[in-house]
Backbone bond lengths (Angstrom), bond angles and torsions (degrees), N, CA, C in turn:
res aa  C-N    CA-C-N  psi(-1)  N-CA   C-N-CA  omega(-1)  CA-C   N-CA-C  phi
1 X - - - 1.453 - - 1.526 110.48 -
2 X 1.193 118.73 -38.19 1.472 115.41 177.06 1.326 122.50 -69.13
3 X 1.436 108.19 -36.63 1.344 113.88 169.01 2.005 120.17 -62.28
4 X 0.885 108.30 -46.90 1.817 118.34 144.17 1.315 111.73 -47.10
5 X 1.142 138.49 -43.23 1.563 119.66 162.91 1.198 125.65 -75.61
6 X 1.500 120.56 -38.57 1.367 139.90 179.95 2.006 101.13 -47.13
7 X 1.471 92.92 -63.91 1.683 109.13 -179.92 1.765 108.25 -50.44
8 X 1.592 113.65 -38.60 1.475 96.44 -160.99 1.768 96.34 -87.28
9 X 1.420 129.35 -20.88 1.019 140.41 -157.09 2.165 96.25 -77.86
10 X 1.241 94.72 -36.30 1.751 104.07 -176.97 1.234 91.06 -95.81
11 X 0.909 157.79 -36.31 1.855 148.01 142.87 1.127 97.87 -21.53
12 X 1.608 126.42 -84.42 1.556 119.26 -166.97 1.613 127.99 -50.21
13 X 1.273 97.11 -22.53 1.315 109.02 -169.66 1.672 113.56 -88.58
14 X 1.085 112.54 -15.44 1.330 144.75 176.10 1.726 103.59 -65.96
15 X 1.602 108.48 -65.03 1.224 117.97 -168.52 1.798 105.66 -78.81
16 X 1.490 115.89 -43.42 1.281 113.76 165.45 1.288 125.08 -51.49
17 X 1.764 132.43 -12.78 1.116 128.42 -171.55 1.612 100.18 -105.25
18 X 1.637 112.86 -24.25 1.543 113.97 177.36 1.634 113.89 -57.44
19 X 1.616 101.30 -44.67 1.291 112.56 -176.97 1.220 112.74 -72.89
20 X 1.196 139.34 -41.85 1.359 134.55 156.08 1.215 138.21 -30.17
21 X 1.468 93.19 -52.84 2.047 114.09 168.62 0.954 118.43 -45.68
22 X 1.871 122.72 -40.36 1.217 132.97 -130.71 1.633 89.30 -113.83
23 X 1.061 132.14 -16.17 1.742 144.95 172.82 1.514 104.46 -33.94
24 X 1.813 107.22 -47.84 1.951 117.87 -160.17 1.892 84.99 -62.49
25 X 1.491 125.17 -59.62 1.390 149.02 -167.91 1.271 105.05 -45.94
26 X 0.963 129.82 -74.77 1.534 153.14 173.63 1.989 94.74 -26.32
27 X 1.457 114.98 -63.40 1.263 120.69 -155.00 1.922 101.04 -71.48
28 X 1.037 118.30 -10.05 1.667 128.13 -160.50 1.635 96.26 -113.88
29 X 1.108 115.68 62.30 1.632 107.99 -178.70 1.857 96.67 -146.19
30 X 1.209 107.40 159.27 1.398 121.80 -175.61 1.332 114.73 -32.30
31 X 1.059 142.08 168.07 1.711 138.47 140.68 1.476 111.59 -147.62
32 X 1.353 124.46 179.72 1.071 133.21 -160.90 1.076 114.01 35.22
33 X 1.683 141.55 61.39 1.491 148.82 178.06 1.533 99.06 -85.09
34 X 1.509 95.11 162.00 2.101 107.82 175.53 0.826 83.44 -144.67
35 X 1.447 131.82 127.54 1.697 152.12 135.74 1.590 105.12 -75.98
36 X 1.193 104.92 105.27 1.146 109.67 176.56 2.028 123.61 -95.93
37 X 0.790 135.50 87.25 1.471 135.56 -171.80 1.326 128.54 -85.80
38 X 1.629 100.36 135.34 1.799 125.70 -167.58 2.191 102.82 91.02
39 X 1.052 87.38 14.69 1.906 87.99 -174.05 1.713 96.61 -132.25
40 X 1.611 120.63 103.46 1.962 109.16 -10.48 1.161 121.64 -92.83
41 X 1.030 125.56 122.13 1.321 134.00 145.19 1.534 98.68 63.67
42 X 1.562 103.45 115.69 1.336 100.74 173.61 1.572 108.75 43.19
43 X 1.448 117.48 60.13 1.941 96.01 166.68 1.950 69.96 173.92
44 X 1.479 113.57 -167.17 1.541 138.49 -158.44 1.145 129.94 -128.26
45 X 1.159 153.48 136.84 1.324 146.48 172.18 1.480 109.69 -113.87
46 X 1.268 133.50 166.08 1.756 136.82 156.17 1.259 78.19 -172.87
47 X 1.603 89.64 136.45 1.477 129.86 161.42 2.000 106.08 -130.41
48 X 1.082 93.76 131.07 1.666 104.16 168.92 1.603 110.31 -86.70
49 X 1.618 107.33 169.42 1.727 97.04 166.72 1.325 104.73 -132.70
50 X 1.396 116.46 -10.04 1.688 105.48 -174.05 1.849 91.76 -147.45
51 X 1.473 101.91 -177.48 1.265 119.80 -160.77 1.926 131.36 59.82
52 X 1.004 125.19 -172.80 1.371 135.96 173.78 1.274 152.23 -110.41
53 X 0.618 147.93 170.30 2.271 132.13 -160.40 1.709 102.34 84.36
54 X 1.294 101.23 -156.69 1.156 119.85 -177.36 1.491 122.90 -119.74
55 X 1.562 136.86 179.47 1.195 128.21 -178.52 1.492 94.42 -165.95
56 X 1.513 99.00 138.26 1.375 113.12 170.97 1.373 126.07 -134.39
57 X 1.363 129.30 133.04 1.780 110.69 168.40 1.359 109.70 -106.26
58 X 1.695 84.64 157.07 1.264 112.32 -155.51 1.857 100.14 -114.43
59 X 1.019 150.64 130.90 1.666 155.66 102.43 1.244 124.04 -53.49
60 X 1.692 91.12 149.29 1.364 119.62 148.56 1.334 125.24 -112.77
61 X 1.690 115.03 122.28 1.770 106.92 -174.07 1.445 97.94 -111.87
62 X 2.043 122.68 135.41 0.761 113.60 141.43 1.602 158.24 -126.74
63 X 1.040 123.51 168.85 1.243 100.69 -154.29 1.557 98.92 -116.92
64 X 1.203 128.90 116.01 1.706 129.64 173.96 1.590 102.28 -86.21
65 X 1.479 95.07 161.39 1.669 110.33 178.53 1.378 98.61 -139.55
66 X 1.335 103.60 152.65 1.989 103.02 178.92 1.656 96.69 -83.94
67 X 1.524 93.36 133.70 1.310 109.28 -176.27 1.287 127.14 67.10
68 X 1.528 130.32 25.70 1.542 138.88 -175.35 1.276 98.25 -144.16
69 X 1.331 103.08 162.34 1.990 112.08 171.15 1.641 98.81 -69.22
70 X 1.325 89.03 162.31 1.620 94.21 179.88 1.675 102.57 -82.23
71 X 1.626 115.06 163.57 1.262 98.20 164.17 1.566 112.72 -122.92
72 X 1.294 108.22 148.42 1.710 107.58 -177.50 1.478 111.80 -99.69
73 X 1.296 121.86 145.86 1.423 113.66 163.50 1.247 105.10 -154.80
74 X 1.283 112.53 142.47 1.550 135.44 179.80 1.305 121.49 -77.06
75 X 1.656 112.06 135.45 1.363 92.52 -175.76 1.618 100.97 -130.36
76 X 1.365 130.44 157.60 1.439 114.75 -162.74 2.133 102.50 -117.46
77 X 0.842 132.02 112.77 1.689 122.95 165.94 1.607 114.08 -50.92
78 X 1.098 104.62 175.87 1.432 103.29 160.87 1.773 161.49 -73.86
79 X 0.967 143.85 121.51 1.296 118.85 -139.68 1.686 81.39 -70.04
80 X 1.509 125.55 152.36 1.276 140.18 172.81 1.679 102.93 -131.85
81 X 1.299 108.93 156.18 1.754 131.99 160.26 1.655 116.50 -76.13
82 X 1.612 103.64 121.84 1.475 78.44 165.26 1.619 156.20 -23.90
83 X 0.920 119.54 115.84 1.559 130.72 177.55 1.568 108.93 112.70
84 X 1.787 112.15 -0.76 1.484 114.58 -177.62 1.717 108.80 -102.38
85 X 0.894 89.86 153.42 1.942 102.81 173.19 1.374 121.78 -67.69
86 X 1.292 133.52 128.14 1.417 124.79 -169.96 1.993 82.71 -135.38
87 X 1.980 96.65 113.91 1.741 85.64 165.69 1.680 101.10 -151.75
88 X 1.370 111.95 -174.70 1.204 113.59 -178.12 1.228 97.40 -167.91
89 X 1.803 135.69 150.78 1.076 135.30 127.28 1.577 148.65 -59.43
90 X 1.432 111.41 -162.71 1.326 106.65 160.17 1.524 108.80 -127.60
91 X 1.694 148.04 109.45 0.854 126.17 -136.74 1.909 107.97 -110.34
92 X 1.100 101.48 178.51 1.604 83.04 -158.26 1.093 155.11 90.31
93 X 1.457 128.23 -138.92 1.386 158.41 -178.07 1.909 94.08 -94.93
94 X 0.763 120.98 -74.11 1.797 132.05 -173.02 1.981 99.75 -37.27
95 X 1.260 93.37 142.71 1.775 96.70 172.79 1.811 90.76 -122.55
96 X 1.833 108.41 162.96 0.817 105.53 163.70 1.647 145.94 -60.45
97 X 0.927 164.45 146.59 0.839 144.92 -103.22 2.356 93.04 -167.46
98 X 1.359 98.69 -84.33 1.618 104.94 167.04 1.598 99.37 -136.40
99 X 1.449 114.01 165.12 1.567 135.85 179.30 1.727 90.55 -127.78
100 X 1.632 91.30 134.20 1.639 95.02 148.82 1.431 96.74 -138.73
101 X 1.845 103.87 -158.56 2.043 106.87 159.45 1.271 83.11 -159.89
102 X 1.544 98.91 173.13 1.549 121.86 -164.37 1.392 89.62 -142.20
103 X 1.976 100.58 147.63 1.545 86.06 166.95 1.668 89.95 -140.28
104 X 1.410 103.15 166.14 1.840 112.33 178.48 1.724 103.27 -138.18
């Protein structure tokens, strides 16, 4: 039994020290972003204006068929530097579907 506590206690401590680490990371990421949506056309834009890392947008395009499930697929922009444009469409047949962005 101790050894089962011993293990979950260095488990926790494990994950409490990841999250901790990761605090410096967390603070160095984009800010002031605009996701802008349908620009271009059917697909996303985000541009940041201040801070550091990178930023990318992200879609979902989908595409319905008569009489089938629809299908979704994700599409990713580019990671960009502050003050640059990160976009992508959905190309084709597929309409957009949702916009987000991510930043690191």
């Amino acid at each position: 039994m101790k050894s089962l506590v011993r293990a979950v206690l260095v488990g926790t401590g494990i994950v409490v020290a990841g999250l901790l680490g990761s605090a410096n990371a967390a603070q160095a990421v984009p800010s002031g972003c605009n996701l802008q949506v349908g620009v271009p056309a059917d697909g996303a834009q985000v541009r940041c204006s201040s801070g550091t890392g990178e930023v990318r947008v992200r879609i979902q395009c989908i595409l319905t068929k008569p009489g089938g499930d629809p299908i979704i697929n994700d599409r990713n922009g580019a990671w960009v530097g502050v003050g640059s444009t990160s976009s992508v469409n959905c190309p084709g047949g597929p309409t957009l579907y949702e916009a987000w962005y991510e930043v690191r």
